[in-house]
Phi, psi and omega in degrees: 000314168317317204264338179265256142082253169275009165262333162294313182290328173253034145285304202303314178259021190239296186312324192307338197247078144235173210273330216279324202289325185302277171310309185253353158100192195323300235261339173107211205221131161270023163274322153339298167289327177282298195287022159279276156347305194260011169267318186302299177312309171306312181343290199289339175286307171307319185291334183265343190256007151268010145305313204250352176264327165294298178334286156311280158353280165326312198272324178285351201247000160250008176277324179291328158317294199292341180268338180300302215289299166319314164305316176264328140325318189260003152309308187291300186271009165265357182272342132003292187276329181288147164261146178284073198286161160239093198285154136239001169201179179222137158214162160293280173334078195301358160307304179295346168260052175229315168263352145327299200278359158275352197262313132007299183261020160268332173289350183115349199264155167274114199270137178230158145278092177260095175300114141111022166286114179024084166066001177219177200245116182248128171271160162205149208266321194175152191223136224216153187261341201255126159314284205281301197301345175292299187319294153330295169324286184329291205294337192290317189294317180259060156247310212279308196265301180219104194290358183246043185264160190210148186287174150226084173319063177207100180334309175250070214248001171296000000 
């Protein structure tokens, strides 16, 4: 009984001089538990506002989607609408595209004259609303007819 006793008593006086017994006392410290807390907290406001920072970056990177995607839908129906010349020929000298395009429309094709594209007089052999059918046309035209004929993409050219 003596000896358990006196192993209490130079417990009782030996822990007070240890550094951690000193600093946080018996029981340990509640500044633990708060800087536990307020690390835990800061943790979680970065975690939320790089949520909210992703968040954003998403809602500009699918908005940008949706204008892209709009952009090319009005792309699709303004190219819809464009008509398609099939030239044969461009001259500075509107005499000389004046008699292409009767010798053209001796051949059977309906021939238009388009005066003053950027300085020239362009025949076109026919002029078609539909890409891939132009596209044919164009091909049929330098196999059979005129092998330098070219598509020309331009609305106003009345």
């Amino acid at each position: 009984m003596r000896r358990i006793l006196i192993s209490i008593i130079v417990i009782i006086f030996v822990l007070p001089s240890c550094k951690r017994v000193r600093e946080k006392g018996w029981f340990g410290s509640g500044k633990d538990t708060l800087k536990i807390y307020q690390m835990r907290m800061d943790s979680l406001r970065v975690a939320d506002s790089i949520k909210r920072s992703h968040a954003a970056e998403m809602e500009r990177i699918q908005q940008a989607m949706a204008d892209s995607i709009a952009r090319v839908e009005e792309v699709k129906r303004l190219e819809a609408q464009l008509p398609y010349h099939i030239i044969v020929g461009s001259f500075i000298t509107p005499e000389y595209a004046v008699d292409y395009s009767d010798y053209y429309r001796s051949l059977g094709y309906q021939t238009k004259i388009y005066t003053g594209v950027n300085g020239f007089d362009l025949v076109s052999a026919m002029e078609l609303n539909n890409w891939s059918e132009a596209l044919r046309q164009l091909e049929r035209f330098q196999d059979t007819v005129e092998f330098e004929a070219w598509i020309y993409v331009y609305p106003e050219l009345e």
